[in-house]
N, CA, C and O atoms as a Maestro MAE file, in Angstrom:
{
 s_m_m2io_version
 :::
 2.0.0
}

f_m_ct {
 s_m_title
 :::
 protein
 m_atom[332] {
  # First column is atom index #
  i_m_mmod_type
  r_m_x_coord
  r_m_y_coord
  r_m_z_coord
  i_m_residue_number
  s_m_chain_name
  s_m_pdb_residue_name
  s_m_pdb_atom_name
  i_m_atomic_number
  :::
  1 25 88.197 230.091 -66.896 1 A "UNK " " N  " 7
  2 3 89.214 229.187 -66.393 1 A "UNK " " CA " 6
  3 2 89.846 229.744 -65.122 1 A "UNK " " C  " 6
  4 15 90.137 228.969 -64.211 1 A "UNK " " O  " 8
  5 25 90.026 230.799 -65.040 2 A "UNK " " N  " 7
  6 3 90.819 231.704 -64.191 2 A "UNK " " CA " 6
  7 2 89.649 231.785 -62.654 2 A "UNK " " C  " 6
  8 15 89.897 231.459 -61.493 2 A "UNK " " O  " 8
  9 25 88.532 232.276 -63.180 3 A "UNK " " N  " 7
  10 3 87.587 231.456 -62.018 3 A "UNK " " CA " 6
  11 2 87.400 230.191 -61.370 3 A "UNK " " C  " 6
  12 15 87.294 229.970 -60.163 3 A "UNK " " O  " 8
  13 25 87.373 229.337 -62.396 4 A "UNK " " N  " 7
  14 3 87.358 227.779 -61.580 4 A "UNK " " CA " 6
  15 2 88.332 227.998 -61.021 4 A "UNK " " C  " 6
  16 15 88.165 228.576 -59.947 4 A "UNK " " O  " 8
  17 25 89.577 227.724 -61.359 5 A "UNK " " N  " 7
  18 3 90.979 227.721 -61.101 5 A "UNK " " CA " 6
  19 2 91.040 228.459 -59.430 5 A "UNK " " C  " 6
  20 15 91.475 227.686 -58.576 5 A "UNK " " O  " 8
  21 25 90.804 229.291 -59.139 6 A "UNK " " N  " 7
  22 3 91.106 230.194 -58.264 6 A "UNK " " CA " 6
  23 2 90.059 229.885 -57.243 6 A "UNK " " C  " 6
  24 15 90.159 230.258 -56.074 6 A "UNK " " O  " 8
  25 25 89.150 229.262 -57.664 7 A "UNK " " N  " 7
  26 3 87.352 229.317 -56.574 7 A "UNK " " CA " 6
  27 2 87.815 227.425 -55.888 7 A "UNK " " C  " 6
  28 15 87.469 226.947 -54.808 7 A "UNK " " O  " 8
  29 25 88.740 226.697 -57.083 8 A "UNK " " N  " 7
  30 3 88.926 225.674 -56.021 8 A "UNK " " CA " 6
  31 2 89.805 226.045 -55.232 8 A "UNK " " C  " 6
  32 15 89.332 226.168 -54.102 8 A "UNK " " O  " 8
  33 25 90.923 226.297 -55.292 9 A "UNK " " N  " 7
  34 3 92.073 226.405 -55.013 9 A "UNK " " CA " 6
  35 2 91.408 227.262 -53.367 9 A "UNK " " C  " 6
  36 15 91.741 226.805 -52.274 9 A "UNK " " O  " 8
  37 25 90.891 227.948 -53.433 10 A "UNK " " N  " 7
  38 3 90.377 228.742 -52.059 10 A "UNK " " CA " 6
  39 2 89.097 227.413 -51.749 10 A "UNK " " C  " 6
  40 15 89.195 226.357 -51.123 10 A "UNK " " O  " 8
  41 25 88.791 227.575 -51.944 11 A "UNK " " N  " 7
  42 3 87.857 226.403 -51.465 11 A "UNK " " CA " 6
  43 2 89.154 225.245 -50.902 11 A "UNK " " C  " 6
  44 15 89.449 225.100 -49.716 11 A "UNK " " O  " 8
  45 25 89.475 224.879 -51.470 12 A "UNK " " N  " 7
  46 3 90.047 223.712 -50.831 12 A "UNK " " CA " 6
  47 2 91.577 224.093 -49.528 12 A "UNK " " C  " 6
  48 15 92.186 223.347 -48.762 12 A "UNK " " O  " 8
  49 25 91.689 225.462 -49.803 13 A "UNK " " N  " 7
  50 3 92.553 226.532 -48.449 13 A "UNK " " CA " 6
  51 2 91.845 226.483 -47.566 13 A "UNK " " C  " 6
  52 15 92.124 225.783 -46.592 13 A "UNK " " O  " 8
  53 25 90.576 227.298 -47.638 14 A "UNK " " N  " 7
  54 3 89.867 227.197 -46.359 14 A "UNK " " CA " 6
  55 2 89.139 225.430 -45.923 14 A "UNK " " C  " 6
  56 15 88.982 224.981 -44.787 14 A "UNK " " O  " 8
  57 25 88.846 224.806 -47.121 15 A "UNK " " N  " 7
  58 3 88.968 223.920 -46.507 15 A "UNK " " CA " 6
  59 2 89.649 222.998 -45.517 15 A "UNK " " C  " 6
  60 15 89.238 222.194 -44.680 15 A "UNK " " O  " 8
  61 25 90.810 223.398 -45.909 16 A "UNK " " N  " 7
  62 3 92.009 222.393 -45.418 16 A "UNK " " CA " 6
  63 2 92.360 223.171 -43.560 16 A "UNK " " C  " 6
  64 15 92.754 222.595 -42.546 16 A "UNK " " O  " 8
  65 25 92.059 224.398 -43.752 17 A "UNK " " N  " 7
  66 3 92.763 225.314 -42.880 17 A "UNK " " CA " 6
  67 2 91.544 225.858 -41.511 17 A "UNK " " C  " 6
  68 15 91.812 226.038 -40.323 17 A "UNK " " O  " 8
  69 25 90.080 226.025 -42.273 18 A "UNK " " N  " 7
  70 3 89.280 226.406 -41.777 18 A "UNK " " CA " 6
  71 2 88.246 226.139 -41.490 18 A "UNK " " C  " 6
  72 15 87.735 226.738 -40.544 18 A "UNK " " O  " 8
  73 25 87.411 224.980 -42.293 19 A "UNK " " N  " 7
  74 3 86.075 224.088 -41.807 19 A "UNK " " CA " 6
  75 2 85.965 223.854 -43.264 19 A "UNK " " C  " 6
  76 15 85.992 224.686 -44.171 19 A "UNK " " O  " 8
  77 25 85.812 222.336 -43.331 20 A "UNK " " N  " 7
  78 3 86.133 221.123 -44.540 20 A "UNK " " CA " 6
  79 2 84.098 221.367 -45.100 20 A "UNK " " C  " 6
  80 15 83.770 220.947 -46.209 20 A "UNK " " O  " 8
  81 25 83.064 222.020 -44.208 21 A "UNK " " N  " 7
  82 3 81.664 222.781 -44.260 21 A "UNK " " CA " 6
  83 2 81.810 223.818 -45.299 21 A "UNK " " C  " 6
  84 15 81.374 223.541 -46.416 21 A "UNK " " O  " 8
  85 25 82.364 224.987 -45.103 22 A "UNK " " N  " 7
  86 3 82.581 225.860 -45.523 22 A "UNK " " CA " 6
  87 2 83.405 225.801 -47.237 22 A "UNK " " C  " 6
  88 15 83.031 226.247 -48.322 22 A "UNK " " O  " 8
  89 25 84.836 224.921 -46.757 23 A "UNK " " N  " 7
  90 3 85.664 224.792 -48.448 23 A "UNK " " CA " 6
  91 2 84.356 224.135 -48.972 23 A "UNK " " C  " 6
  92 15 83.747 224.861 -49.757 23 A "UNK " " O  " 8
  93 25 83.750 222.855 -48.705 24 A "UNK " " N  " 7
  94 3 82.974 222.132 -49.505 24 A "UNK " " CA " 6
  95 2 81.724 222.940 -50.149 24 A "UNK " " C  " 6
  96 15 81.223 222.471 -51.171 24 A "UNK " " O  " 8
  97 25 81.230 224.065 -49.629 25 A "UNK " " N  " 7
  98 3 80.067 225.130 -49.699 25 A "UNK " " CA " 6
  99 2 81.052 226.063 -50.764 25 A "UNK " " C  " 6
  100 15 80.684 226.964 -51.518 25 A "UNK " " O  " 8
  101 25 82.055 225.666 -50.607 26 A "UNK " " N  " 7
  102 3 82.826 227.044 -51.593 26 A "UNK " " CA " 6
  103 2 83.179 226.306 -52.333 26 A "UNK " " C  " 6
  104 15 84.008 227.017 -52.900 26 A "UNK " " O  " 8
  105 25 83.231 225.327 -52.857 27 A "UNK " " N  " 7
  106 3 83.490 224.100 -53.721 27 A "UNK " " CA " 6
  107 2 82.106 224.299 -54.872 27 A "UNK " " C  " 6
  108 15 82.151 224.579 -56.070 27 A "UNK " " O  " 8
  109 25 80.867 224.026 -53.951 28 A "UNK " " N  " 7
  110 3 79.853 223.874 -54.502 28 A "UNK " " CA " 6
  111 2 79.679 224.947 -55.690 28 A "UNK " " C  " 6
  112 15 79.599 224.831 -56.913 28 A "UNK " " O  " 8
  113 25 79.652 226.152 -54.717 29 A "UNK " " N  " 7
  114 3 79.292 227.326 -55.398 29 A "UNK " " CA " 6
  115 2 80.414 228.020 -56.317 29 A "UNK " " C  " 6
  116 15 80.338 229.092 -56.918 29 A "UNK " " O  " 8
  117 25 81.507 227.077 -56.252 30 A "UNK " " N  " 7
  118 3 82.442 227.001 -57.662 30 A "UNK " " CA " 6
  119 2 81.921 227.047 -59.196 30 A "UNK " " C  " 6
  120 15 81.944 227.781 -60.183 30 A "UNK " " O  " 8
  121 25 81.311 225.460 -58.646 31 A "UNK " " N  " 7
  122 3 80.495 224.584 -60.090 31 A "UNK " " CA " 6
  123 2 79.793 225.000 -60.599 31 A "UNK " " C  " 6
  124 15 79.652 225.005 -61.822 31 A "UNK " " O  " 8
  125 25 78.598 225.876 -59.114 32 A "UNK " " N  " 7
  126 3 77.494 226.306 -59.816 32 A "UNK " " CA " 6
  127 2 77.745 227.322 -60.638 32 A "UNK " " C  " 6
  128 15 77.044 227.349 -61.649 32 A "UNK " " O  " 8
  129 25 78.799 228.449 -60.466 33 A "UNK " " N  " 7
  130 3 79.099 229.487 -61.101 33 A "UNK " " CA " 6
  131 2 79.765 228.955 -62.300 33 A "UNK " " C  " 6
  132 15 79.330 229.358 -63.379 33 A "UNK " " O  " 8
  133 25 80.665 228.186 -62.303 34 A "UNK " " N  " 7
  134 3 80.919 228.082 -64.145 34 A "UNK " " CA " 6
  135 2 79.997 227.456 -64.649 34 A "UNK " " C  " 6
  136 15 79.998 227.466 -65.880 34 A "UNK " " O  " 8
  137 25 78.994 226.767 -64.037 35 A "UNK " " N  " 7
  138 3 77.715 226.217 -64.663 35 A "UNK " " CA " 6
  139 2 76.683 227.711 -65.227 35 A "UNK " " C  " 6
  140 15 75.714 227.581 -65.975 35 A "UNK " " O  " 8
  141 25 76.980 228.548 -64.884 36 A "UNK " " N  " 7
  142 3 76.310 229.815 -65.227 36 A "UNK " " CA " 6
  143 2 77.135 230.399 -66.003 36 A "UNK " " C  " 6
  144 15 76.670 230.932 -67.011 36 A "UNK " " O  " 8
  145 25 78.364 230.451 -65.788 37 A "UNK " " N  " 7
  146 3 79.061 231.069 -66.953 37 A "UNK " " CA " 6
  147 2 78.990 230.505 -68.271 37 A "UNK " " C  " 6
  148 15 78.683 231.064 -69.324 37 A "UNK " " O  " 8
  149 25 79.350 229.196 -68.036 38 A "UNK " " N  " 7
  150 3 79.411 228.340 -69.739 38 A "UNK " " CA " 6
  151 2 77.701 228.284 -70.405 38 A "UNK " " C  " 6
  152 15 77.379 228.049 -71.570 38 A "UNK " " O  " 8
  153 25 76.642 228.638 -69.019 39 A "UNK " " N  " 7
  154 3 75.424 228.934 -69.626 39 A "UNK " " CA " 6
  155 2 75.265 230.309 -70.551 39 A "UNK " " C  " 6
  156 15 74.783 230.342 -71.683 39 A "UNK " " O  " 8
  157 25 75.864 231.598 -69.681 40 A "UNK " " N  " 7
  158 3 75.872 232.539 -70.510 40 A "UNK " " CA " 6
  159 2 76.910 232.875 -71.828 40 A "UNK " " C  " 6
  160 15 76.536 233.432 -72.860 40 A "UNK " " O  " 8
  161 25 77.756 232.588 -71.658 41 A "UNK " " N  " 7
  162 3 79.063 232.580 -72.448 41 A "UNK " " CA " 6
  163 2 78.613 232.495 -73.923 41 A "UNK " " C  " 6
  164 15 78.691 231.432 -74.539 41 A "UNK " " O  " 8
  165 25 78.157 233.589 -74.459 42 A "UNK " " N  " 7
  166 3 78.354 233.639 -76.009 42 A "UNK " " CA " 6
  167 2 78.758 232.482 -77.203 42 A "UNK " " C  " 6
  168 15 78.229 232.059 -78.231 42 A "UNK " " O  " 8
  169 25 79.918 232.249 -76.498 43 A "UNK " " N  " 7
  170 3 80.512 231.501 -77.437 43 A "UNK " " CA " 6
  171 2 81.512 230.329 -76.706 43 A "UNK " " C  " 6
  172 15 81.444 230.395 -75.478 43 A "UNK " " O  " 8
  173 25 82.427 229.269 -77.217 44 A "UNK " " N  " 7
  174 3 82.838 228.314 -76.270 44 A "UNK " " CA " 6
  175 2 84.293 229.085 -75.955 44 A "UNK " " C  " 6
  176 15 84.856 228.843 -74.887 44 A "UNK " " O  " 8
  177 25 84.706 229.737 -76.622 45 A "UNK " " N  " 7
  178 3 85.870 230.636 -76.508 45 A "UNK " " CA " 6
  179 2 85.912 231.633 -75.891 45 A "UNK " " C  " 6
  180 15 86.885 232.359 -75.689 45 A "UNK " " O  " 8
  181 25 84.303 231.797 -75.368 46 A "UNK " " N  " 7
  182 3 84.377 233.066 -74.067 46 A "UNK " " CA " 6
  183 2 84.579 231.866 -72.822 46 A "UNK " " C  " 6
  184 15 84.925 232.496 -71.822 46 A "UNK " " O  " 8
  185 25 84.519 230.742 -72.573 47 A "UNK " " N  " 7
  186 3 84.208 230.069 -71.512 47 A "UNK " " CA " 6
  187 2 85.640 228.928 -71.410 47 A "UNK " " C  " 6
  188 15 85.645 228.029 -70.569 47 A "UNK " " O  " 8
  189 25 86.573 229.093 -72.198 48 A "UNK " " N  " 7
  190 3 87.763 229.014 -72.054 48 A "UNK " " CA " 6
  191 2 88.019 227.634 -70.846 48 A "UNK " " C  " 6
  192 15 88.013 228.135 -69.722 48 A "UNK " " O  " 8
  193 25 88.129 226.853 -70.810 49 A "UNK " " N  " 7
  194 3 88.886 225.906 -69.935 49 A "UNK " " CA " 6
  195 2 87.694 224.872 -69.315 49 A "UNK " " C  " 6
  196 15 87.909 223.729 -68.912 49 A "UNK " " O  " 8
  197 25 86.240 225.635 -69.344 50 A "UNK " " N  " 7
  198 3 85.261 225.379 -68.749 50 A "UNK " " CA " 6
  199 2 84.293 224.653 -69.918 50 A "UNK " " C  " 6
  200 15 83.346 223.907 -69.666 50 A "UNK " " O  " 8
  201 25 84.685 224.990 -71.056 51 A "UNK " " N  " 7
  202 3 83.972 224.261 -72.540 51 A "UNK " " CA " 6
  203 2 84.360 222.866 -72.925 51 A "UNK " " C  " 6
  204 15 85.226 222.825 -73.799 51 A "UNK " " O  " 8
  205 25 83.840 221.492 -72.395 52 A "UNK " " N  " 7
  206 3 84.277 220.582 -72.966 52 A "UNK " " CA " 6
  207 2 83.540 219.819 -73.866 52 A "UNK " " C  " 6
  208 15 83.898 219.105 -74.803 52 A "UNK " " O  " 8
  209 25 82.581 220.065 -73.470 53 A "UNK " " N  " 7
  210 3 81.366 218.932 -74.331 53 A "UNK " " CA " 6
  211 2 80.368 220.208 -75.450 53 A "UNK " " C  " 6
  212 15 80.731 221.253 -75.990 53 A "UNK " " O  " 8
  213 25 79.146 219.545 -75.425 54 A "UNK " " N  " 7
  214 3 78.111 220.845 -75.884 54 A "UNK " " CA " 6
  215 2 78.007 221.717 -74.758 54 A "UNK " " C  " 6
  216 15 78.437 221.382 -73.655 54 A "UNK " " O  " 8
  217 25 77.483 222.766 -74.965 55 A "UNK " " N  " 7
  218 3 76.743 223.743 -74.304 55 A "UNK " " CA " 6
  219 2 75.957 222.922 -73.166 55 A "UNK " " C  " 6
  220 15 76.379 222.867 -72.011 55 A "UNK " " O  " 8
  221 25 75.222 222.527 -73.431 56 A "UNK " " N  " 7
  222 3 74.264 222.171 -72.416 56 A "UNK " " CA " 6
  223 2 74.681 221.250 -71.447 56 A "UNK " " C  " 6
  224 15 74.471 221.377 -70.241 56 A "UNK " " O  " 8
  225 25 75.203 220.433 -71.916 57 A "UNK " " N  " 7
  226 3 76.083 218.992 -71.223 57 A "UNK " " CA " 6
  227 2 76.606 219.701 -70.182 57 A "UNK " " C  " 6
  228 15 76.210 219.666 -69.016 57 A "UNK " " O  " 8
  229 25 77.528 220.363 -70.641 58 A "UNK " " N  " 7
  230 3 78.545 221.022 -69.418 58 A "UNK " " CA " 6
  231 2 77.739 222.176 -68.369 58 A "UNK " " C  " 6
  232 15 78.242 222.560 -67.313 58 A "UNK " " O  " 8
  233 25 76.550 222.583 -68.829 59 A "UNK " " N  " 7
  234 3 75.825 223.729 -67.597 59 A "UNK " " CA " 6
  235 2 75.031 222.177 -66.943 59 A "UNK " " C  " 6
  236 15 74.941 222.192 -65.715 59 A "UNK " " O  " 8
  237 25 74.619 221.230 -67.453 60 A "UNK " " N  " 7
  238 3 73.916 219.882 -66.609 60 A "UNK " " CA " 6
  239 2 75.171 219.265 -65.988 60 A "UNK " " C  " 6
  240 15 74.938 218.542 -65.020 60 A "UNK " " O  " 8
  241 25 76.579 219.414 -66.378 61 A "UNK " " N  " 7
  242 3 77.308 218.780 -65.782 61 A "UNK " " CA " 6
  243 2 77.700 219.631 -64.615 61 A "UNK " " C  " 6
  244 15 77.533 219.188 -63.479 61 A "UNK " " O  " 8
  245 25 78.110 220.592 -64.772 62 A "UNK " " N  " 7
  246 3 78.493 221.479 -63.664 62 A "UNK " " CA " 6
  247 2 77.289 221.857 -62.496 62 A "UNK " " C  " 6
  248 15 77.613 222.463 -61.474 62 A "UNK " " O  " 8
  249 25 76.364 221.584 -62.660 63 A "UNK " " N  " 7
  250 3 75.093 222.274 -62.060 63 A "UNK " " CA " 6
  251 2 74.780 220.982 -61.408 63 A "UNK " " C  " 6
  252 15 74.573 221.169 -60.209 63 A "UNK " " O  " 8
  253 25 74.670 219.747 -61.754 64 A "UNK " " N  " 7
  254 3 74.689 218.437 -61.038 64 A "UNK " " CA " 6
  255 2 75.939 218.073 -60.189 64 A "UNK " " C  " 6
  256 15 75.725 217.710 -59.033 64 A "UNK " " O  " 8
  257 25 77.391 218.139 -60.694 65 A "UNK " " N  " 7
  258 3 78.273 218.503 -59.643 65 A "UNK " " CA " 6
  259 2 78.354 219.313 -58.690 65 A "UNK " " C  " 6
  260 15 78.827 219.038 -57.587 65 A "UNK " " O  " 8
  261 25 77.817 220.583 -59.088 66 A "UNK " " N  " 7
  262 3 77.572 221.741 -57.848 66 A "UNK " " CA " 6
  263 2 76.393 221.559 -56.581 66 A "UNK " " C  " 6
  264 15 76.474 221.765 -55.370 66 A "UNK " " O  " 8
  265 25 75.153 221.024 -57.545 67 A "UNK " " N  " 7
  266 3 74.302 220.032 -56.346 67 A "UNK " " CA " 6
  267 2 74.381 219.203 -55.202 67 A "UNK " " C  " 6
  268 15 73.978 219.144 -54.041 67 A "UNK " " O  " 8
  269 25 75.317 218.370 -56.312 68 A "UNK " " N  " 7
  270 3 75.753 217.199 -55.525 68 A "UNK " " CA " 6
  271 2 76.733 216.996 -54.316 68 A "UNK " " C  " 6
  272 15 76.622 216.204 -53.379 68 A "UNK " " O  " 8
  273 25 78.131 218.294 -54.684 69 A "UNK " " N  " 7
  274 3 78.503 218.680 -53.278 69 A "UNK " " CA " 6
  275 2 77.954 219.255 -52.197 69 A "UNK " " C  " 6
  276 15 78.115 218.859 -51.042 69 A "UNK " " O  " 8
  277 25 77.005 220.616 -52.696 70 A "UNK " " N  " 7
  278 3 76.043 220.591 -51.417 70 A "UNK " " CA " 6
  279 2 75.016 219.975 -50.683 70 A "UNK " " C  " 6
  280 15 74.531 220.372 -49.624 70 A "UNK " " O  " 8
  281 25 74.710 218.927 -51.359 71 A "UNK " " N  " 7
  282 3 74.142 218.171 -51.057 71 A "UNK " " CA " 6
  283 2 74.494 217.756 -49.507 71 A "UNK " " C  " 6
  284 15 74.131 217.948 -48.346 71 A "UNK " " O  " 8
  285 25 75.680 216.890 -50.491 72 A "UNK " " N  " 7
  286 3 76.848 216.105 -49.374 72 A "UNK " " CA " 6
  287 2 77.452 216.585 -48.186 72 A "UNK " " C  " 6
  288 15 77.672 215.875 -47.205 72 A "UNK " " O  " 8
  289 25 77.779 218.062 -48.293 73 A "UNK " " N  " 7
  290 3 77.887 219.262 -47.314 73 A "UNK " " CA " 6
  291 2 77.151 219.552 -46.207 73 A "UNK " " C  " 6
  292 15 77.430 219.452 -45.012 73 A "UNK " " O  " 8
  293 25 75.951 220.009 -46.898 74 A "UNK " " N  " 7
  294 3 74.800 220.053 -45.824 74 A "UNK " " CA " 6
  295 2 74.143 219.184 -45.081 74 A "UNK " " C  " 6
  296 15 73.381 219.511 -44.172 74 A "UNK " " O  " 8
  297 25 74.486 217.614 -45.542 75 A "UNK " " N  " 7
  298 3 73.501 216.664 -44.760 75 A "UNK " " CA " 6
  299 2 74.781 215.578 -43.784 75 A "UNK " " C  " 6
  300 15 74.558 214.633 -43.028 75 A "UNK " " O  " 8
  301 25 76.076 216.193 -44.194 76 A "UNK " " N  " 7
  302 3 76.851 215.177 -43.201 76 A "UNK " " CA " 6
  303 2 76.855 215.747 -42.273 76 A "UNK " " C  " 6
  304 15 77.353 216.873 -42.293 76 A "UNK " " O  " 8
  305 25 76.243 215.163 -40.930 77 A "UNK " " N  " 7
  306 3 76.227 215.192 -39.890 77 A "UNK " " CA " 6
  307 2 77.605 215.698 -39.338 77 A "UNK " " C  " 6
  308 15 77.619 216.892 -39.040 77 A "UNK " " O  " 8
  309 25 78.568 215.115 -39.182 78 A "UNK " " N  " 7
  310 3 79.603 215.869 -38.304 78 A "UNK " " CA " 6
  311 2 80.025 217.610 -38.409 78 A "UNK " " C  " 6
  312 15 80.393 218.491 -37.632 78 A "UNK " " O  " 8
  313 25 79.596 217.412 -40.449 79 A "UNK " " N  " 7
  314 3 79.668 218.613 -40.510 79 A "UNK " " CA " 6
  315 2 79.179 219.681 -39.626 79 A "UNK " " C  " 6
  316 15 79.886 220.598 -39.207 79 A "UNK " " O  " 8
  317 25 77.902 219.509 -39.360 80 A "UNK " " N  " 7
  318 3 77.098 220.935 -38.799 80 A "UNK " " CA " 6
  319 2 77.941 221.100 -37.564 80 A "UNK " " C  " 6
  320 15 77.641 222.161 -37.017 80 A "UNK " " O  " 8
  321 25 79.067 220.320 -36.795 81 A "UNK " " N  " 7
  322 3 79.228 220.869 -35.513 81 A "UNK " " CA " 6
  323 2 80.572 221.539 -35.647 81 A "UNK " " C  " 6
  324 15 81.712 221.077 -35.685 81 A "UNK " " O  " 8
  325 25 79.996 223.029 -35.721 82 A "UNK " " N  " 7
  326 3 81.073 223.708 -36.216 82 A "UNK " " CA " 6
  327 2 81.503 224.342 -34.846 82 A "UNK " " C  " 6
  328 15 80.814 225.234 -34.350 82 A "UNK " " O  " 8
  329 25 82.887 223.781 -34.103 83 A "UNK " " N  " 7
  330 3 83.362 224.997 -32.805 83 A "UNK " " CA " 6
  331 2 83.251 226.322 -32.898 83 A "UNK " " C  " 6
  332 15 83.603 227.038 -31.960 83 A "UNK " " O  " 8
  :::
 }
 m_bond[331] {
  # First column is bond index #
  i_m_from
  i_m_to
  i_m_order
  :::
  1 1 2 1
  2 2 3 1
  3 3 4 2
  4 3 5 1
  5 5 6 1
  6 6 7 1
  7 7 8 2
  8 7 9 1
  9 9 10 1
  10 10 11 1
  11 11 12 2
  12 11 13 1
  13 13 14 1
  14 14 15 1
  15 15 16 2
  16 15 17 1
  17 17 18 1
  18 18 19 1
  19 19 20 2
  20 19 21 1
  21 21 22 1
  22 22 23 1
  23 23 24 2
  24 23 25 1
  25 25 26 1
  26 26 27 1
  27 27 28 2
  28 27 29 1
  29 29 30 1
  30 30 31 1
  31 31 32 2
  32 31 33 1
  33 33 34 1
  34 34 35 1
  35 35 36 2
  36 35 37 1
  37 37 38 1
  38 38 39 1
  39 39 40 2
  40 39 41 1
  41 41 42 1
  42 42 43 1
  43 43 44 2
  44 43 45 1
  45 45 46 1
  46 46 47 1
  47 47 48 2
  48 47 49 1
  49 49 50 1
  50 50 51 1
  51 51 52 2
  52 51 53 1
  53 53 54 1
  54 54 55 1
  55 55 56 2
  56 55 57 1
  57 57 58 1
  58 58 59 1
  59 59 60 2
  60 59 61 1
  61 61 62 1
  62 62 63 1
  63 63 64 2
  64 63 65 1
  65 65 66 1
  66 66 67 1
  67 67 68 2
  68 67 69 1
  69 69 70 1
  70 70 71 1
  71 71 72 2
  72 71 73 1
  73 73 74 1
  74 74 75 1
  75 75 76 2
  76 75 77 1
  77 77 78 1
  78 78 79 1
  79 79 80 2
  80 79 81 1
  81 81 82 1
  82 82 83 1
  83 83 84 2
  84 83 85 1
  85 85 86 1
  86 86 87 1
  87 87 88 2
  88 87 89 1
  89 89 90 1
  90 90 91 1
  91 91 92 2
  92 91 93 1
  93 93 94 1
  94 94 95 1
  95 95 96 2
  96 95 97 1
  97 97 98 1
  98 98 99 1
  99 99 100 2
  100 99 101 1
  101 101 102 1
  102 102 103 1
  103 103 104 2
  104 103 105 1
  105 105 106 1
  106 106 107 1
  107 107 108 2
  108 107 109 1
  109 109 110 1
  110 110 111 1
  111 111 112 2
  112 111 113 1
  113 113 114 1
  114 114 115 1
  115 115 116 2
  116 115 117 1
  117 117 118 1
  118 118 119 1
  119 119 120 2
  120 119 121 1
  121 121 122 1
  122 122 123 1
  123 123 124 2
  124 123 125 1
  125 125 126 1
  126 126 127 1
  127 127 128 2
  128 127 129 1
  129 129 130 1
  130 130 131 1
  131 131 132 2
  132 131 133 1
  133 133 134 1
  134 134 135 1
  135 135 136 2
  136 135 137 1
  137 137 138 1
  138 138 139 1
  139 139 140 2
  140 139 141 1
  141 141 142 1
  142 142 143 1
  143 143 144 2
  144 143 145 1
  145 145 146 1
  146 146 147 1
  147 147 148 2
  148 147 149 1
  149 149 150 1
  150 150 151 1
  151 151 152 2
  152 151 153 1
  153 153 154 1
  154 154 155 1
  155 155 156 2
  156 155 157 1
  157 157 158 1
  158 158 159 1
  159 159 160 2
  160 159 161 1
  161 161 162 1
  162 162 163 1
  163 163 164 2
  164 163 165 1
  165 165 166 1
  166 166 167 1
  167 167 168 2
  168 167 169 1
  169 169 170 1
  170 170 171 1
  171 171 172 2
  172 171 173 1
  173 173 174 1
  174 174 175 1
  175 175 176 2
  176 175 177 1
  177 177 178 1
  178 178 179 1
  179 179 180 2
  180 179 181 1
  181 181 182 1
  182 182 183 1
  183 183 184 2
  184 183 185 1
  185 185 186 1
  186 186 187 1
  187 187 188 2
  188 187 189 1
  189 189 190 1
  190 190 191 1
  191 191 192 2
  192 191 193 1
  193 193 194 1
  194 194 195 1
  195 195 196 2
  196 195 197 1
  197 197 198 1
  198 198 199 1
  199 199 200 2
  200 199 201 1
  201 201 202 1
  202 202 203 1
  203 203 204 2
  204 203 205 1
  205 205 206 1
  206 206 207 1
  207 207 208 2
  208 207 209 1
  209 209 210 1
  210 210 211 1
  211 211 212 2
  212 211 213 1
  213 213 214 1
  214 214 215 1
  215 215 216 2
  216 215 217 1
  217 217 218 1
  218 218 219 1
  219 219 220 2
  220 219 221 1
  221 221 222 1
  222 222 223 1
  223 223 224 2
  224 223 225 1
  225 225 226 1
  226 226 227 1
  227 227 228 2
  228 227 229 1
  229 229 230 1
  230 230 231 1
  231 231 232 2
  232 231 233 1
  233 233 234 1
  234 234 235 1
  235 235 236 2
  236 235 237 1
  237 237 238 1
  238 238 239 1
  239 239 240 2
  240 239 241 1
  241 241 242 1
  242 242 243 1
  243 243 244 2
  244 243 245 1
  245 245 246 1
  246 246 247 1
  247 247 248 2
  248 247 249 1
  249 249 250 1
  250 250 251 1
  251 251 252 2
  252 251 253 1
  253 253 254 1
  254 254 255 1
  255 255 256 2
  256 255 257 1
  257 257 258 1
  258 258 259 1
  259 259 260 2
  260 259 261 1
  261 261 262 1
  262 262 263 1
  263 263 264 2
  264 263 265 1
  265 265 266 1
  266 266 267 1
  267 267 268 2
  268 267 269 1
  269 269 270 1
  270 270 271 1
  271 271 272 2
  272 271 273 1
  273 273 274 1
  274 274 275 1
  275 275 276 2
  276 275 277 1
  277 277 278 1
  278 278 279 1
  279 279 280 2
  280 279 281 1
  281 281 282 1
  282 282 283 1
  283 283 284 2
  284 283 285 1
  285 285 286 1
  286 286 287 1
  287 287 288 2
  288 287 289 1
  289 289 290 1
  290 290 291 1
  291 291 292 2
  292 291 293 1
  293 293 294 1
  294 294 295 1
  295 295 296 2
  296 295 297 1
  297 297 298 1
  298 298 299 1
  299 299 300 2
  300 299 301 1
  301 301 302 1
  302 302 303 1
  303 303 304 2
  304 303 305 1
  305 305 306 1
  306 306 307 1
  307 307 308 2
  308 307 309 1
  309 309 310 1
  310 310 311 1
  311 311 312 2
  312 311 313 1
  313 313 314 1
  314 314 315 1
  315 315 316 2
  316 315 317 1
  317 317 318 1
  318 318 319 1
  319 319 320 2
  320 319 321 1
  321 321 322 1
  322 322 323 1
  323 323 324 2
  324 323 325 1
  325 325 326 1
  326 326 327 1
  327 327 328 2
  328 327 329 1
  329 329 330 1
  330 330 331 1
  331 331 332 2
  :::
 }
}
């Protein structure tokens, strides 16, 4: 929890402050990481805040959200023109 929590929260700082490319890339690689955590996580009580559904649901949910922003990241055009 303390990871998500903290990986948006900077993601969406530098977003706001520093290139909307970059928060959204740090956004991504938010998801993908609690999508790996709630994959490894023992139990749903090691994965704390990040456990909502089954096991699997939530590493396909997080791992398709984490996709899906970079996706969106990497192919919007205005994005790439970074000063």
């Amino acid at each position: 929890m303390l990871f998500s929590s903290v990986g948006v929260a900077i993601a969406a700082l530098i977003g706001t402050f520093v290139s909307a490319l970059i928060g959204a890339t740090l956004l991504a690689l938010t998801m993908l990481g609690a999508g790996i955590w709630r994959a490894c996580a023992p139990k749903a009580t090691r994965a704390a805040g990040i456990a909502v559904r089954s096991k699997w649901f939530d590493v396909a949910f997080y791992f398709a959200c984490g996709l899906a922003v970079a996706i969106l990241a990497l192919t919007y055009p205005e994005a790439l023109l970074i000063p």
